[in-house]
N, C-alpha and C positions, 0 to 999 in steps of 0.2 A: 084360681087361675094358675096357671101351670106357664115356665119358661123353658121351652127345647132348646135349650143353649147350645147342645152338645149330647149326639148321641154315639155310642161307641161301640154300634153294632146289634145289641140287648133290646133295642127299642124300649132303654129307659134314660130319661135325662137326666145330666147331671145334676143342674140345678132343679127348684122349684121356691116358689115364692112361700114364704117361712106361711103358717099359719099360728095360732095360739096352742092346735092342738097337734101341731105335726113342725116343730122348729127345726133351722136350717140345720145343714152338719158341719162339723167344723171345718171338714174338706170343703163344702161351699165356701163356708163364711172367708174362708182362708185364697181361694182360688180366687172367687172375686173381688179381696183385697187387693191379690197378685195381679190380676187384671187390669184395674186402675191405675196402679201403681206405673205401671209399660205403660199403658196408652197415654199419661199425665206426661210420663218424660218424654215421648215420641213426640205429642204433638207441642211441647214448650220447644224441643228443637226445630222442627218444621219450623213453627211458629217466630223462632228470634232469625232464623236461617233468613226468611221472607222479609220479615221486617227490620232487621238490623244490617245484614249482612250483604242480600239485595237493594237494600234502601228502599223494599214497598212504601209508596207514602201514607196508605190509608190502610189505618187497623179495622176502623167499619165497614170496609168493603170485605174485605178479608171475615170479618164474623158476618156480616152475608150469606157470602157465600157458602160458611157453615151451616147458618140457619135453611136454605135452600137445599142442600147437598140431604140435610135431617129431616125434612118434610119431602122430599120426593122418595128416599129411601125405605122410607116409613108408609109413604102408602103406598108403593110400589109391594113391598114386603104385607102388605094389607090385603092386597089385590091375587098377591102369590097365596093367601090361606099361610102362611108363615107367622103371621102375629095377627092379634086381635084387639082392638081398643073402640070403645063407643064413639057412635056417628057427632054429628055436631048437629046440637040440639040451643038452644036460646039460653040453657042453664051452666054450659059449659063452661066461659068464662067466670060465673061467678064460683066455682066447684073448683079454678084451678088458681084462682086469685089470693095472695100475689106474686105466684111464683114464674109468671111472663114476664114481670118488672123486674124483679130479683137475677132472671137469671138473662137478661137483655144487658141488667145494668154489671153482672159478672163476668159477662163474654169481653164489655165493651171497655172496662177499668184493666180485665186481666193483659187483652192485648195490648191496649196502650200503655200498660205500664211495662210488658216485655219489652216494648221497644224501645222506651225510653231509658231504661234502668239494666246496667252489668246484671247477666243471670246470678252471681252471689250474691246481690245485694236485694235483688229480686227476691231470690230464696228465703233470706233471714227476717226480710222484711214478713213474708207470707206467713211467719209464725206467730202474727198476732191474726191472725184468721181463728187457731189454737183456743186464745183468751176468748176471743169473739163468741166462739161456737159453745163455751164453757158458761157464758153468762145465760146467752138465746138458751141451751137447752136447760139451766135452771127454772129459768126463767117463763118457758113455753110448755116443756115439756115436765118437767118437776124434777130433774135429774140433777142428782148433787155428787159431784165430783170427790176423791179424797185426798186429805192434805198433800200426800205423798207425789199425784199427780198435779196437784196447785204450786207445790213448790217447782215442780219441773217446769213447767209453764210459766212461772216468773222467773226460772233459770234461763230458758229461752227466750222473753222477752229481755233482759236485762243484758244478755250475749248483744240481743238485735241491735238495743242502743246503743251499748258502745262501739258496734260495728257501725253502726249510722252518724255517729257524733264524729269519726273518725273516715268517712267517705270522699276519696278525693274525685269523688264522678256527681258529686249530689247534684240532685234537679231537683226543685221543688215541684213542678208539675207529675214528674216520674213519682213522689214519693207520694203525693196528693193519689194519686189512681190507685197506688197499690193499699194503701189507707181503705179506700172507699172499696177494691175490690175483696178487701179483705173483710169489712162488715157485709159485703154482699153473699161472699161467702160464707158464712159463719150461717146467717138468715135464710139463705136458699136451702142448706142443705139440712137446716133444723126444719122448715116446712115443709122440705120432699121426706121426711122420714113422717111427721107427721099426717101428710096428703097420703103416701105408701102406705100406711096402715091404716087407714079407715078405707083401706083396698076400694076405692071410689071408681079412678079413669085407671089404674094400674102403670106400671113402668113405663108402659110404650104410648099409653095412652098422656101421659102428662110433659114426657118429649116430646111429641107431636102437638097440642096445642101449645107447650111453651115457646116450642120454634115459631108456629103459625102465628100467636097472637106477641110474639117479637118482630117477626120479618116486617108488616108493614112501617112500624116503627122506626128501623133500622133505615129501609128505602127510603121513605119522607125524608131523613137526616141527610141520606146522601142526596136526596134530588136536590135539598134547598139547598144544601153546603154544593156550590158549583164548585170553589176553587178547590175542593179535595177531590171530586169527580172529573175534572179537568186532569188533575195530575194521575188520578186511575188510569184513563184514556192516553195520557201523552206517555207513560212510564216506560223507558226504554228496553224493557228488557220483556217482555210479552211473547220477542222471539225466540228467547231459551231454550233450550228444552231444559236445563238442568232447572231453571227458577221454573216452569211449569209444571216438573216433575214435585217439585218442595209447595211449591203453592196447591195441587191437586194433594198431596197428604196432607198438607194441615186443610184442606177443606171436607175431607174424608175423616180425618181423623176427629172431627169434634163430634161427629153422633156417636164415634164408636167410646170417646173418653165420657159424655152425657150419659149412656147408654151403663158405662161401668162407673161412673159415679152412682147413677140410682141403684146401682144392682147393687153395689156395697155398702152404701147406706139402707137397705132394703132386708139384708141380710145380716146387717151388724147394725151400724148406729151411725149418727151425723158424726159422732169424736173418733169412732174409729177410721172412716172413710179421710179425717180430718189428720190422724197419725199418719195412716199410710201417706198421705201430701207429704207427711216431713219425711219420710225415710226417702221419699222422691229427691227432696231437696235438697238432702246430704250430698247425694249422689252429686245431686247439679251445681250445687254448691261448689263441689271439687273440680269435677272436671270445664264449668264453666269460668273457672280461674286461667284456663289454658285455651279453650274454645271459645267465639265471639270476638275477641280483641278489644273490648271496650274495659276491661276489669284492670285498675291499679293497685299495685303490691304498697299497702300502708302496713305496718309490726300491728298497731293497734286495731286496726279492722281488721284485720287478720285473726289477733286474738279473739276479739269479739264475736267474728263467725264462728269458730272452735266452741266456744262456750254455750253459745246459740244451739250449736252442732249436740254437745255432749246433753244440752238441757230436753233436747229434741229421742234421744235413745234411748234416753232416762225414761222419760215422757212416755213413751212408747211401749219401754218396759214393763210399767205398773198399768199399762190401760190392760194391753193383752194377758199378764199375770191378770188381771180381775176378770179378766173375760172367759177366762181357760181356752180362748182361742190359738190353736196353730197356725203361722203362716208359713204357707210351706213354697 
C-alpha cells in the first residue's frame, strides 16, 4: 500500500507505508512527526478557543462533528480514486476491535478535559499518557524501554504531581477525564501501531471505521442527553462568524490530527508519536500561561511544570538518540 501524501512534481511520493523490506526514511519518519506535532497544537487551540473561551456547552457535539467531518472526507476522498481502504464486510468490526471504543472514549475524555482544565495543567497532566504507553507497549507489544528513558518518565511524572498538589484551578471532574484520556491514549495508540502492521484495513481504512463505528455511539448520547442538546440549539453565539470560523477548524482539524497520529505511529512507533505530544506540550505549556485566562500563577506549580517540562526533553532526547531519528 502506498500513501501520495505529497508529490513534488517527479510523480514520486514522499511518504510510503514502511514495509519490513523497504523501511521508512528518516526524512519521513521525521516529517510525519513534524506533522503531528502542528496539527496536535492547532487543533488543542481551536479546540479550548470553542470550548473555554466561547463557552461551547457540549464537548460531544463538538467530537461529532469530527467524527462526521472524517467519514464524509474519507469517502468522498474514496470516491475521488485519492485513497483506498476495504468495503464493509460482516468481518470488519471484529478486524478493527477495540480501537472504535479506545478512540470514541479518547476524543470524548480529551475534549472534556480541555474544557475543564488551564491548558498547563492540561499539558503536564498528559505526561502520564508517557508511563501509560510504556507499560501497554511492554506489555502488548514486548517492547522494553531503557533505564535512562524510565528515569525521564518518572522525571516528568513526579514534575506533574507537584504541579498537581500545588493547582490553584483543581477540578476533580477535569482531572478524572484527563486520567482516563490518558490510559485511552496510551491503549489506542499501542493498538493502531499493532492493527498498522499486520497492514489489515490500512491507515485510512481504520479512520474510517473507527469514526463510523464511534459516530452512532456518540449520537444516541446526545439524543438521550436532552439537556446538553437543548443548550447546543439555544447557544448564543451560532451567529459568529469568528466562533463558526474556530468551530469549522477544530471540526476539520480532527481527521487531519487522526490522519497524522496514524502516520507517525505508522512510521515510527506508539512512544515516539507519544514524545512528539510532549514537545507539543512545552510549547502549550508556555504560551497557555498567557493565553485562555483560566491559568493561576502558584511558585510551586510553576516549579513543578518546569520539571515536568525538563523531564519531557530529556525524555525526548534518549527516545530519538536510540532511534537515530531526525526531526527536522
Amino acid at each position: 500500500e502506498e500513501l501520495k501524501l505529497l508529490d513534488l512534481g517527479g510523480g514520486r511520493p514522499v511518504f510510503k507505508m514502511a514495509t519490513k523490506e523497504q523501511p521508512p526514511t528518516p526524512f519521513a519518519q521525521g516529517a510525519s512527526a513534524v506533522g503531528y506535532g502542528v496539527a496536535s497544537i492547532a487543533i488543542i487551540a481551536a479546540n479550548k478557543a470553542v470550548l473555554t473561551s466561547w463557552g461551547f456547552p457540549s464537548a460531544a457535539f463538538l467530537g461529532l462533528t469530527q467524527l462526521v467531518f472524517t467519514i464524509c472526507s474519507l469517502q468522498l476522498a474514496k470516491l475521488a480514486g485519492l485513497v483506498n481502504f476495504p468495503g464493509m464486510d460482516s468481518s470488519i468490526f471484529r478486524r478493527v476491535f477495540p480501537l472504535p471504543f479506545l478512540f470514541l472514549m479518547n476524543l470524548v475524555t480529551g475534549l472534556g478535559g480541555t474544557q475543564r482544565i488551564n491548558l498547563p495543567m492540561f499539558t503536564v497532566l498528559r505526561r502520564f499518557s508517557i508511563w501509560f504507553t510504556m507499560l501497554l507497549e511492554q506489555y502488548i507489544l514486548g517492547t522494553k524501554q531503557t533505564l535512562a528513558v524510565q528515569v525521564s518518565v518518572f522525571l516528568m511524572l513526579g514534575g506533574a504531581l507537584l504541579a498537581a498538589a500545588n493547582d490553584l484551578t483543581f477540578e476533580i471532574q477535569g482531572y478524572t477525564l484527563i486520567l482516563l484520556n490518558n490510559l485511552c491514549t496510551a491503549a489506542n495508540g499501542v493498538y493502531v501501531k499493532k492493527k498498522l502492521d499486520a497492514k489489515d484495513l490500512g491507515t485510512f481504512g481504520l479512520m474510517y471505521y473507527n469514526s463510523l463505528f464511534a459516530l452512532p455511539v456518540m449520537a444516541l448520547f446526545l439524543f438521550f442527553n436532552t439537556e446538553e442538546t437543548t443548550k447546543v440549539l439555544e447557544f448564543k453565539s451560532w451567529h459568529e462568524n469568528q466562533f463558526l470560523f474556530l468551530f469549522g477548524i477544530s471540526s476539520i482539524m480532527g481527521v487531519v490530527l487522526t490522519y497524522s497520529i496514524f502516520l507517525c505511529t505508522q512510521l515510527n512507533s506508539a512512544l515516539t508519536t507519544t514524545v512528539v505530544g510532549c514537545f507539543k506540550n512545552v510549547f502549550v505549556s508556555y504560551v497557555g500561561m498567557f493565553v485562555g485566562g483560566d491559568y493561576i500563577y502558584d511558585p510551586y506549580n510553576f516549579f513543578g511544570l518546569n520539571v515536568s517540562i525538563v523531564g519531557s526533553l530529556v525524555y525526548a532526547y534518549y527516545r530519538f538518540k536510540e532511534q537515530g531519528t531526525a526531526v527536522m
